[in-house]
Backbone and ligand atoms as CSV (ligand in chain L), in Angstrom:
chain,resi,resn,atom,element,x,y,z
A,1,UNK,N,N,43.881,-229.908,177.721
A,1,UNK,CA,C,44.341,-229.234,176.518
A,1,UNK,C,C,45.824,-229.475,176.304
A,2,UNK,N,N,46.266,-229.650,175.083
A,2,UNK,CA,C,47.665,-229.765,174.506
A,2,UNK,C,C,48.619,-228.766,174.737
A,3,UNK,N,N,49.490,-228.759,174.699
A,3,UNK,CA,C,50.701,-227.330,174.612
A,3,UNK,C,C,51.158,-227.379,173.956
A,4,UNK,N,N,51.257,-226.292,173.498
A,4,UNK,CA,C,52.098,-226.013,171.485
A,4,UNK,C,C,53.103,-226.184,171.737
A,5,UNK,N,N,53.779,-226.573,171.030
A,5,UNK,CA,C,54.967,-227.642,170.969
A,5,UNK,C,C,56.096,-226.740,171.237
A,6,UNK,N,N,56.090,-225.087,171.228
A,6,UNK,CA,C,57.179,-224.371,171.523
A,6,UNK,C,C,56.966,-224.330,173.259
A,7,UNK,N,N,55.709,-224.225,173.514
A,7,UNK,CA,C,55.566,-224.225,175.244
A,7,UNK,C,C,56.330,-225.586,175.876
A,8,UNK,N,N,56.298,-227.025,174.923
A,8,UNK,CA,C,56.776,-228.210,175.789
A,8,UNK,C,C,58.313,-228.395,175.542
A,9,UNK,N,N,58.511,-227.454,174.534
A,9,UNK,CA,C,60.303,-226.884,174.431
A,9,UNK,C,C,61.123,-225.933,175.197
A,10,UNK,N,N,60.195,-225.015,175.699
A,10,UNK,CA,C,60.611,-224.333,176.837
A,10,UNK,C,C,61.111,-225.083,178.006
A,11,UNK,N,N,59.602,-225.577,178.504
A,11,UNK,CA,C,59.666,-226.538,179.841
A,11,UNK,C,C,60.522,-227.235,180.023
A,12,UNK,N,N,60.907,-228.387,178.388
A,12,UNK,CA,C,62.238,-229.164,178.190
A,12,UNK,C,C,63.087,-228.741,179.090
A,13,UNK,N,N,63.308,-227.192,178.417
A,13,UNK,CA,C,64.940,-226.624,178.571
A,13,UNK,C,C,65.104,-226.034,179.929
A,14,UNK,N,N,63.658,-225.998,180.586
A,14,UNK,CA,C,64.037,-225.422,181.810
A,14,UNK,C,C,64.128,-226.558,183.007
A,15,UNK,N,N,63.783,-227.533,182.242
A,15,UNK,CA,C,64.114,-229.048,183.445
A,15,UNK,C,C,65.304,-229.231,182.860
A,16,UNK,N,N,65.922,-229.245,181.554
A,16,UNK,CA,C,66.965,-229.028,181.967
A,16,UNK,C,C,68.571,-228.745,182.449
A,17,UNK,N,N,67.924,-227.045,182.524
A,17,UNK,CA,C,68.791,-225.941,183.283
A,17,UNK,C,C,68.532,-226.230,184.724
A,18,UNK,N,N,67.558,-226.853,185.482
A,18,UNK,CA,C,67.000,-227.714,186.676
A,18,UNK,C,C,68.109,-228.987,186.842
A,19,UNK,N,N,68.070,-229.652,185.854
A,19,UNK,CA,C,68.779,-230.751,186.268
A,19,UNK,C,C,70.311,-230.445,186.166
A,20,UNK,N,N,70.910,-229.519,185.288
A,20,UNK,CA,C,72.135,-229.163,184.960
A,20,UNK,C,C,73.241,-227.934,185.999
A,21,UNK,N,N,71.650,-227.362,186.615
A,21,UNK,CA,C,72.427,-226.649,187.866
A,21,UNK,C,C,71.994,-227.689,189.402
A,22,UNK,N,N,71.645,-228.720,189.114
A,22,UNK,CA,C,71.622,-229.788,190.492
A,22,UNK,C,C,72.944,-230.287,190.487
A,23,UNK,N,N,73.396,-230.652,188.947
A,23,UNK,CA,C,74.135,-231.432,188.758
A,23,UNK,C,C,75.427,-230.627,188.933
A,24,UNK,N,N,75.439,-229.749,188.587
A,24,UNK,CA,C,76.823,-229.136,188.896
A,24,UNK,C,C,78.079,-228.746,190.304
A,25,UNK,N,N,77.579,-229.119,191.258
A,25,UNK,CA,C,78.400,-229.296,192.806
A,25,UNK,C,C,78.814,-230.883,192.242
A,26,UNK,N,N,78.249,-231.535,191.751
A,26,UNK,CA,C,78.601,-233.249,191.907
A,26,UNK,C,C,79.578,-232.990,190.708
A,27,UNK,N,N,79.479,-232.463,189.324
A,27,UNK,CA,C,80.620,-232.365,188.412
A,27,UNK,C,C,81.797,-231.470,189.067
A,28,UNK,N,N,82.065,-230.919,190.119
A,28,UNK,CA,C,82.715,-229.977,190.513
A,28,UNK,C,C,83.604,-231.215,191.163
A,29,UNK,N,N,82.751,-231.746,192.036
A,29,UNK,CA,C,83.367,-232.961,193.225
A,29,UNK,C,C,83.914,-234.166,192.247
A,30,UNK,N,N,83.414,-234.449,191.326
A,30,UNK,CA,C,84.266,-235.160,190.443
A,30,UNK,C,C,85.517,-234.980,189.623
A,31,UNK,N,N,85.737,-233.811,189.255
A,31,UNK,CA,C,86.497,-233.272,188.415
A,31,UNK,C,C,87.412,-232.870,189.559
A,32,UNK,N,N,87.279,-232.595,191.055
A,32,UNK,CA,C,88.474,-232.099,191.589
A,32,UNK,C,C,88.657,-233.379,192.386
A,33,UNK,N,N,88.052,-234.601,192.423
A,33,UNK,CA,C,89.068,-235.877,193.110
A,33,UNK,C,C,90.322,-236.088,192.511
A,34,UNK,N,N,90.755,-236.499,193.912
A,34,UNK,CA,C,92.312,-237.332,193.458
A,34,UNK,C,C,92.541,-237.832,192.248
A,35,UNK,N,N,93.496,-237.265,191.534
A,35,UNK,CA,C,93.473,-238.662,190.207
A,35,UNK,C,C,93.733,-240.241,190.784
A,36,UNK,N,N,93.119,-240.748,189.866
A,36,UNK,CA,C,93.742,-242.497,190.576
A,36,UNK,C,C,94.871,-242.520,189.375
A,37,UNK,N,N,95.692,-243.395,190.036
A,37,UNK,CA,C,96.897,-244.132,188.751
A,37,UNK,C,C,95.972,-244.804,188.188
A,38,UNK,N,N,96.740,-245.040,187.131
A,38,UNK,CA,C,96.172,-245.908,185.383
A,38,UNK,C,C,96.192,-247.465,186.276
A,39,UNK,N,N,94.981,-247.652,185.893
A,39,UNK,CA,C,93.863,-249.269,186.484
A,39,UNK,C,C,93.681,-249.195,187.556
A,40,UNK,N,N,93.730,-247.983,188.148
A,40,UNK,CA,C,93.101,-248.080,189.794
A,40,UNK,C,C,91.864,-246.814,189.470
A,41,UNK,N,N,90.568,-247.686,190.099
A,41,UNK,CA,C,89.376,-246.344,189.623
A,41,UNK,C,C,88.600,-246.777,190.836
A,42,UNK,N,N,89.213,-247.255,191.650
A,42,UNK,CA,C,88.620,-247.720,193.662
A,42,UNK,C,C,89.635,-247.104,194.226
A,43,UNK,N,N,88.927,-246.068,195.591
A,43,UNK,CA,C,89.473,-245.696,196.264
A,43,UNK,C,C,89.950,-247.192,197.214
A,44,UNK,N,N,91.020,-247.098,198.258
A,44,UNK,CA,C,91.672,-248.472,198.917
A,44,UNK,C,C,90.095,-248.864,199.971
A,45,UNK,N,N,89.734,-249.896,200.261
A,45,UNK,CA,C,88.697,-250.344,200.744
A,45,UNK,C,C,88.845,-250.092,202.011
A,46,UNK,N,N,89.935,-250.114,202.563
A,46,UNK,CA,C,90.442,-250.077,203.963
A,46,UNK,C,C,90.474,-248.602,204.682
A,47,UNK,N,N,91.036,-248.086,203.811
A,47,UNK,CA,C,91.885,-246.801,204.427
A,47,UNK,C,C,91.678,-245.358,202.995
A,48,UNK,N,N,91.033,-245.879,202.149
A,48,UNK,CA,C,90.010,-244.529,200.973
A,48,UNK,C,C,91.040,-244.210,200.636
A,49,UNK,N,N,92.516,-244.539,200.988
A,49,UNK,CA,C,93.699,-243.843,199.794
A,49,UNK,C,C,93.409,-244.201,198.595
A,50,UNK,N,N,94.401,-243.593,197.743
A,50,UNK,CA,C,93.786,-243.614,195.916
A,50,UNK,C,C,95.271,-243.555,195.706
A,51,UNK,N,N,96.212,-244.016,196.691
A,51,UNK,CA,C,97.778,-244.033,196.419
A,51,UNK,C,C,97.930,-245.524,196.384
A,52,UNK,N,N,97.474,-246.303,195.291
A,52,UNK,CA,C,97.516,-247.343,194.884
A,52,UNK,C,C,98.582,-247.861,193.855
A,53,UNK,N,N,99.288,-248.930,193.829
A,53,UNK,CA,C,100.154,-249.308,192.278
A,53,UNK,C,C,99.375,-251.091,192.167
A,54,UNK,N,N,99.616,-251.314,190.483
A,54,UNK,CA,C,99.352,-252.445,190.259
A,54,UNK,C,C,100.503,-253.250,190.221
A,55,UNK,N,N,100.710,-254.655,190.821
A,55,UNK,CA,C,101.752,-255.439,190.704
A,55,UNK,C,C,101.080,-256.620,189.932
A,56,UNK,N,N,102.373,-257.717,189.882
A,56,UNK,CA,C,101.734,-258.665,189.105
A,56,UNK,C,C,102.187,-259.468,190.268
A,57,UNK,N,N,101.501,-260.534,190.878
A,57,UNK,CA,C,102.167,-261.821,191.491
A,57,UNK,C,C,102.022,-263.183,191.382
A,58,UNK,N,N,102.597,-264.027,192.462
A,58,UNK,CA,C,102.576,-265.548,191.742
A,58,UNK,C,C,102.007,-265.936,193.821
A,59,UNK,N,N,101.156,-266.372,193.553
A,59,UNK,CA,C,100.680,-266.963,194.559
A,59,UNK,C,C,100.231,-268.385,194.875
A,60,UNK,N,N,100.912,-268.827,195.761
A,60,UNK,CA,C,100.221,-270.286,196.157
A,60,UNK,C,C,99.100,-270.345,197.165
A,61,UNK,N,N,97.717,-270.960,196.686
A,61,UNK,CA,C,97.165,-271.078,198.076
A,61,UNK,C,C,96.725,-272.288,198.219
A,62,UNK,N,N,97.124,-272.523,199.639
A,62,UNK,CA,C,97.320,-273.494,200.385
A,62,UNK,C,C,96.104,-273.892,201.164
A,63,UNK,N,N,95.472,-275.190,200.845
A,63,UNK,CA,C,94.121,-275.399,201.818
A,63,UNK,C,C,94.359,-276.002,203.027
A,64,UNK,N,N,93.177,-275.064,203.919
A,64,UNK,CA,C,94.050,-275.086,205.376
A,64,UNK,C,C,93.793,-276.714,205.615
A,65,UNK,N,N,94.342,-276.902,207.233
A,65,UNK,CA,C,93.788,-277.787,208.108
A,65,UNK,C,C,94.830,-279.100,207.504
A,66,UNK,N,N,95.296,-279.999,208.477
A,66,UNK,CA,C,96.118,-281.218,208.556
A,66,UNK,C,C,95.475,-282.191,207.449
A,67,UNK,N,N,94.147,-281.944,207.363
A,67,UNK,CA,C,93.360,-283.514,205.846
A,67,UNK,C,C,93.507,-282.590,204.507
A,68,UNK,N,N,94.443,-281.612,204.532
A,68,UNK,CA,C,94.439,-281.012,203.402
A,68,UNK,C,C,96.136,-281.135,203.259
A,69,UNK,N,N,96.735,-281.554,203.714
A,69,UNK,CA,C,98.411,-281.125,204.252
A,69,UNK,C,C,99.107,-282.027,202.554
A,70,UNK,N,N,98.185,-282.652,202.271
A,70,UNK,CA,C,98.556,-283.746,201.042
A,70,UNK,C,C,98.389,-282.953,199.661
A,71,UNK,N,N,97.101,-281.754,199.817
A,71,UNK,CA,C,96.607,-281.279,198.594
A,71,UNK,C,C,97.970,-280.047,197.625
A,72,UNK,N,N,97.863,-280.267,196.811
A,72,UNK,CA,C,98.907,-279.623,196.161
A,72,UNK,C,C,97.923,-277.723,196.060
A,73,UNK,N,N,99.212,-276.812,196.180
A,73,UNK,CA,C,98.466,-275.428,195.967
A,73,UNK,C,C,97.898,-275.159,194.924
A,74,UNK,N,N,97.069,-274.503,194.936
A,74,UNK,CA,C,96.350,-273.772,193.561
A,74,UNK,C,C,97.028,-272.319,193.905
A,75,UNK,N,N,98.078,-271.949,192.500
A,75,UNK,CA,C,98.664,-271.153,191.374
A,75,UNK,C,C,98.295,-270.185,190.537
A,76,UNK,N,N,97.913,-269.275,191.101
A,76,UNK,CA,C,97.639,-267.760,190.660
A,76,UNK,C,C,98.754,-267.064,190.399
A,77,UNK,N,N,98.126,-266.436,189.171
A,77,UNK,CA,C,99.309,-264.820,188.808
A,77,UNK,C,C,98.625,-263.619,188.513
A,78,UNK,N,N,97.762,-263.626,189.102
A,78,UNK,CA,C,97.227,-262.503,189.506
A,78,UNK,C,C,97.457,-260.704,189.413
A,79,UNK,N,N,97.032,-259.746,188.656
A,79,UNK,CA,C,97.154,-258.623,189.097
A,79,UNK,C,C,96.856,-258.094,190.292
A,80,UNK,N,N,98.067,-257.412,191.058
A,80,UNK,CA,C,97.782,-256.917,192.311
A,80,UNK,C,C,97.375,-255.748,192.492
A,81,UNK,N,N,96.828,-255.172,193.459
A,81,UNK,CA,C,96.535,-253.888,193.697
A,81,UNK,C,C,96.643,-253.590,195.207
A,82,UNK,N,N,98.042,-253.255,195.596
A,82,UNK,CA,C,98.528,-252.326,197.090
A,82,UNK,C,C,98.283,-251.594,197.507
A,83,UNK,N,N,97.539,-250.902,198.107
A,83,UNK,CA,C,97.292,-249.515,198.844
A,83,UNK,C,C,99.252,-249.396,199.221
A,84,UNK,N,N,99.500,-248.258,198.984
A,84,UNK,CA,C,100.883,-248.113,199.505
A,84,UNK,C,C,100.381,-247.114,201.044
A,85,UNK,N,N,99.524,-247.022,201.228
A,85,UNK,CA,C,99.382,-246.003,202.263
A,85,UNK,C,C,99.139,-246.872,203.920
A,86,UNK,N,N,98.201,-248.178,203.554
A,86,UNK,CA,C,98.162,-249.132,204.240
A,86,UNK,C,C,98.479,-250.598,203.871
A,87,UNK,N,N,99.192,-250.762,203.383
A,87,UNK,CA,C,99.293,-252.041,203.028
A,87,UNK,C,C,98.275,-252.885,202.615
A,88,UNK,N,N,96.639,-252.536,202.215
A,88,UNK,CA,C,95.611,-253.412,202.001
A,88,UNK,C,C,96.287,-254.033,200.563
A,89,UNK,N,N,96.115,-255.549,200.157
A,89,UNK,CA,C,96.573,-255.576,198.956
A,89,UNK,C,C,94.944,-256.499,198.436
A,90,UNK,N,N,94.671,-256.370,196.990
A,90,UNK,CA,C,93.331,-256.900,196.733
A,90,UNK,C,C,93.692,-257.814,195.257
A,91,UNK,N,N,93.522,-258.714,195.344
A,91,UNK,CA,C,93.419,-259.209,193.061
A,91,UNK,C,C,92.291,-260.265,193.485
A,92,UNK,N,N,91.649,-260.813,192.029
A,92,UNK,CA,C,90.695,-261.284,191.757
A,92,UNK,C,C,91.385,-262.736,191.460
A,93,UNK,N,N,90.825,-263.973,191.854
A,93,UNK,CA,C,91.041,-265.240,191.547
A,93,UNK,C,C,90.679,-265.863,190.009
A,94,UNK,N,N,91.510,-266.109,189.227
A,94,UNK,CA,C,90.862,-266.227,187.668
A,94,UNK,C,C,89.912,-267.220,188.006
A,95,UNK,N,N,88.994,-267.282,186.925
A,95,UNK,CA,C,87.934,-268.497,187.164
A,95,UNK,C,C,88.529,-269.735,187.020
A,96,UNK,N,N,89.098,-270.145,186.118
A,96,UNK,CA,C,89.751,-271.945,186.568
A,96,UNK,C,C,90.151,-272.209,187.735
A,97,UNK,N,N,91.055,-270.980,188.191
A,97,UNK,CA,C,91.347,-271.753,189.602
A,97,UNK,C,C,90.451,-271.442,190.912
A,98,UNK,N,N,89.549,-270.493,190.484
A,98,UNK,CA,C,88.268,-270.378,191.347
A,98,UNK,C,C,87.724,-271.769,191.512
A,99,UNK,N,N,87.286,-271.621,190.604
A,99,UNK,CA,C,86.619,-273.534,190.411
A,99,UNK,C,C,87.360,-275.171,191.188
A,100,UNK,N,N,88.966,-275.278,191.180
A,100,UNK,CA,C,89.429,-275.791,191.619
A,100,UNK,C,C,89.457,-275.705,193.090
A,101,UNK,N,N,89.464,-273.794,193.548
A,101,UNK,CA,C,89.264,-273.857,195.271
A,101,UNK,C,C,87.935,-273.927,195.598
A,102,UNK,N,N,86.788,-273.778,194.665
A,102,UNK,CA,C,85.384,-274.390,194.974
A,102,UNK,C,C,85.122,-275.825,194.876
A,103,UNK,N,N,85.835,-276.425,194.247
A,103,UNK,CA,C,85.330,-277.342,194.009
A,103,UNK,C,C,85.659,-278.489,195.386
A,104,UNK,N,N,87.240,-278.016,196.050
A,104,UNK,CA,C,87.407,-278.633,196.603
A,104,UNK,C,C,86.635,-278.272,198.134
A,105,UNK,N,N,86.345,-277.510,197.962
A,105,UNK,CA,C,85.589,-276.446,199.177
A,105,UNK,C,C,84.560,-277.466,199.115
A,106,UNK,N,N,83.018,-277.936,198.329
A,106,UNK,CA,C,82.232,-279.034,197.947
A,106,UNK,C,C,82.711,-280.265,198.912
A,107,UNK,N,N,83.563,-281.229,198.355
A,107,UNK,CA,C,84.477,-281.754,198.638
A,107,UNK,C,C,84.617,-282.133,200.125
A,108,UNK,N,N,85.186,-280.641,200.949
A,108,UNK,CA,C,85.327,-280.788,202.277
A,108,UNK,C,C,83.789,-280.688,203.056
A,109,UNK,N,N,82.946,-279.697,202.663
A,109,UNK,CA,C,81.706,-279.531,203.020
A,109,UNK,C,C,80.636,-280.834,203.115
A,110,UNK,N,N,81.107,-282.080,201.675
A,110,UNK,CA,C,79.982,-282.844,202.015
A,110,UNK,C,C,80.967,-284.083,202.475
L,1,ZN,ZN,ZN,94.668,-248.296,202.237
């Protein structure tokens, strides 16, 4: 048998007042974390500080080993991200020059 449509409006509302008082310790625990600074929304991977700053840098990297001693660096400027609490520092490799340290990675592999 069907349920009149005010009985499957009840039930609605009582799953949820169910789901809305589950949910409420986790909105509590969210709303009272650390703020992060503006572009940091990762706690530090290392050490869970959230006392992070963004830098900008200029990086050379250098492919290891003596049959590489000829290869010129691949040139990142990268946004940084420091844990000031431990020194972890993290940025992302843009894709062109991803490609250039893969490619040569290929390269040495075959
Ligand atoms: Zn850290």
């Amino acid at each position: 048998m069907l349920a009149e449509p005010h009985e499957l409006l009840e039930k609605q509302a009582e799953s949820h007042e169910k789901a809305e008082s589950a949910l409420r310790p986790v909105k509590a625990l969210y709303l009272s974390r650390p703020r992060f600074p503006s572009g940091i929304d990762m706690p530090c991977k290392s050490c869970g500080s959230v006392n992070q700053s963004e830098f900008r840098a200029e990086m050379g990297i250098h492919f290891p080993g003596l049959k590489n001693i000829d290869k010129p660096a691949v040139w990142v400027f990268p946004k940084l991200f420091v844990c000031l609490d431990c020194g972890t520092a993290e940025f992302a490799v843009p894709e062109a020059e991803l490609r250039l340290l893969a490619k040569d990675d290929d390269a040495a592999a075959g």
